[in-house]
C-alpha positions in Angstrom: 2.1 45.8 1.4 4.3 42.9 -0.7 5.1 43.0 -3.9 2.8 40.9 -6.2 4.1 39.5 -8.4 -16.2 42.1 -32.3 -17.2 45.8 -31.4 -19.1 44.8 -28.3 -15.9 43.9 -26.8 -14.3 47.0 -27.8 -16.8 48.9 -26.4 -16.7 47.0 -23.0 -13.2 47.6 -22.7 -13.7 51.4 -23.4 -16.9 51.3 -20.8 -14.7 49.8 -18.0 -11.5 52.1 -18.7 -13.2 55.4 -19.0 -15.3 54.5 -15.7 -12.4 54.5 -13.8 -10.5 57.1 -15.7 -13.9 59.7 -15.4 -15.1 58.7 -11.3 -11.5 57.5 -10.1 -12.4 54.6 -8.5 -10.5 52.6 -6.2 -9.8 49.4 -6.9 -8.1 47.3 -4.6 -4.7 45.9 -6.2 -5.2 42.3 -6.6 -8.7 43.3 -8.1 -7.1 45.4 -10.4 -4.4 42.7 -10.9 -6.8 39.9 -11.7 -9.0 42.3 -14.1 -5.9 43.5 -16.3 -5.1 39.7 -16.7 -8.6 39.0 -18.2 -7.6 42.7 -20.3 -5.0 40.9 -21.9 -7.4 37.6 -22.5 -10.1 39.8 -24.2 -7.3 41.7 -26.5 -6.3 38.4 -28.0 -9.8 36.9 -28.3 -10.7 40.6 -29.7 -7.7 39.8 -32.2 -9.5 36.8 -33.9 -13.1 39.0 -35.1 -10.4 40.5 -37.4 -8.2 37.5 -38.4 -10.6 36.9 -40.9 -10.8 35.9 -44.8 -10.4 39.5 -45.4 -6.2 39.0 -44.6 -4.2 38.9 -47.1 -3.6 35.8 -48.7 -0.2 36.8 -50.3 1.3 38.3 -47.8 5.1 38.8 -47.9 7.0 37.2 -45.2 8.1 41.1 -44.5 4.6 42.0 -43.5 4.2 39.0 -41.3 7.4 40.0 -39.4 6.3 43.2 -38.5 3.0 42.3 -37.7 4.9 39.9 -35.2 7.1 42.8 -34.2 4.3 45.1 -33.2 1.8 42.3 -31.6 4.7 41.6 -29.5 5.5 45.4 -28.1 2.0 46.1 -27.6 1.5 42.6 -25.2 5.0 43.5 -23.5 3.5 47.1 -23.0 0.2 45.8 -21.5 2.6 43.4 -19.2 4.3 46.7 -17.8 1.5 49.2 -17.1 -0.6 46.2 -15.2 2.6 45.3 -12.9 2.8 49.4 -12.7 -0.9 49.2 -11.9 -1.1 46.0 -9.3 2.0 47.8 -7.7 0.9 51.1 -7.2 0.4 51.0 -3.2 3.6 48.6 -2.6 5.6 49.9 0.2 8.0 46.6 0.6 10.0 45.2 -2.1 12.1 42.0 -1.9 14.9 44.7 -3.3 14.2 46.5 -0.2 11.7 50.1 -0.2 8.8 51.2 -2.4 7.8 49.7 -6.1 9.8 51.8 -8.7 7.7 52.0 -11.7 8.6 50.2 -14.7 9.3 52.5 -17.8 9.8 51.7 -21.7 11.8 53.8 -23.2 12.5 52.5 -26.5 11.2 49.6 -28.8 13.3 48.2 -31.7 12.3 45.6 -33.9 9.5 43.8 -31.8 11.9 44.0 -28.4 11.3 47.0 -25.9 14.2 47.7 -23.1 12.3 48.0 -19.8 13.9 50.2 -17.1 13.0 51.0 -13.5 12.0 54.8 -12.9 14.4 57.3 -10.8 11.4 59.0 -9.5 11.5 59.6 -6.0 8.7 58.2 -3.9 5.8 59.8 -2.8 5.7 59.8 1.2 2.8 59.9 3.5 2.5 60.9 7.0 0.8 57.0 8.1 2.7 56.3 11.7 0.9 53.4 12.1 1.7 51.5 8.9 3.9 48.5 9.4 6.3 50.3 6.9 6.3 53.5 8.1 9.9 55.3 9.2 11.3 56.8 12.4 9.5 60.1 11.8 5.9 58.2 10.9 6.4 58.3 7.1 5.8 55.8 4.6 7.6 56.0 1.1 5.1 54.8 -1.9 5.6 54.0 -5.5 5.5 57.5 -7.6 2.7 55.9 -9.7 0.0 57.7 -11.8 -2.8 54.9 -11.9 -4.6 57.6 -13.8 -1.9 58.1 -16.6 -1.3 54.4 -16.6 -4.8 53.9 -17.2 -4.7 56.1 -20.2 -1.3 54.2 -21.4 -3.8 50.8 -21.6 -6.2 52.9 -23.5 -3.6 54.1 -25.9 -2.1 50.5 -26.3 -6.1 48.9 -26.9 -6.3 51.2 -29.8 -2.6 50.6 -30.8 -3.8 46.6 -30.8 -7.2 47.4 -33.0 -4.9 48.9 -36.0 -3.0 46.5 -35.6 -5.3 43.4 -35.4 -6.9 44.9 -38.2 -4.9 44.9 -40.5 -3.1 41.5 -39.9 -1.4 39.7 -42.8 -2.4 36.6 -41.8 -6.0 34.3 -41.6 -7.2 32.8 -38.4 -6.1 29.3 -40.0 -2.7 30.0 -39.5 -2.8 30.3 -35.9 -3.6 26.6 -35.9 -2.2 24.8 -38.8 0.9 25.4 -40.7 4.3 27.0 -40.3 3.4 30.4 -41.3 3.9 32.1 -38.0 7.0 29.2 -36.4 9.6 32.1 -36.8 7.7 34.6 -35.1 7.0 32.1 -32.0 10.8 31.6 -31.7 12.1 35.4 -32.1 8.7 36.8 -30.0 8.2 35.4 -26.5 5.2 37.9 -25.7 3.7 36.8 -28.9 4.2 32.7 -28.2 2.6 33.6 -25.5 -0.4 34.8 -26.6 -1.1 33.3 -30.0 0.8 29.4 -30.1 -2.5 27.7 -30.2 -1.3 24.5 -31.9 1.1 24.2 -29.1 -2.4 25.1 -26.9 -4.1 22.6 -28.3 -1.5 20.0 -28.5 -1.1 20.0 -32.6 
């Protein structure tokens, strides 16, 4: 297999995770790949029930930052367990061998260094898999989906402190200058919250 590359949405989002976490349900990957990309869509649309006139209007430019910093690691993370995820039955890299899953091992100041895992691979006796080597064995990715899974929980709730208590109003995701530092130093959080740019302001 190639490598490829508010409250009631809160509550969805814990509905669908523990499902899977509680039955262990199979998803096929590109199912699972497409469904952690509307993930990310509903954590930023979650993100606005909370941007609201209740942020602080004085907010130093210090509190901004590391609400930039944060939003930023927390989107990156979600990046990395869904590629973990999508990739978890990937027997053929263009590298050559099995997906090695992606690992972050340290975040500093909104940036987090991603590395590729030394695990060994987990092989299964399938002699009949395109992929499989002279003695019948094919070598898969040493992925949890189970642990990742819980990783994506732990980041949702991560996001909903966060979110919460956001220096900044909804406005300034639209109009204003407020936030042009962060889209320059944060390419996750460009990403995911340049709406003038969007929109074509």
């Amino acid at each position: 297999m190639k490598e490829k590359d508010g409250n009631v949405y809160q509550l969805r989002f814990l509905k669908k995770y523990n499902d899977i976490l509680l039955t262990g349900i199979r998803i096929e990957k590109e199912i699972m790949h497409n469904l952690l990309n509307v993930i990310l869509s509903v954590l930023i649309i979650f993100s606005s029930l909370f941007l609201t006139k209740s942020a602080f209007a004085d907010s130093s430019a210090y509190e901004i930052e590391l609400f930039c910093q944060d939003i930023n690691v927390l989107i990156q993370r979600v990046h990395v367990v869904s590629a973990n995820i999508a990739n978890a039955n990937t027997t053929r890299t263009l590298e050559g061998g099995p997906y090695k899953r992606q690992i972050i091992n340290i975040c500093e100041k909104g940036h987090c260094k991603v590395t590729e895992s030394s695990a060994a691979p987990i092989l299964k006796y399938e002699p009949s898999h395109p992929d499989a080597d002279k003695n019948g064995y094919v070598a898969y990715p040493n992925i949890d989906v189970h642990r990742e899974m819980s990783d994506l929980v732990k980041i949702q709730r991560a996001y909903e402190l966060v979110v919460k208590h956001a220096p900044i109003k909804s406005i300034d995701l639209l109009v204003g200058t407020k936030l042009e530092h962060c889209f320059e130093d944060y390419t996750y959080f460009k990403d995911g919250y340049d709406f003038k740019k969007y929109l074509g302001r």
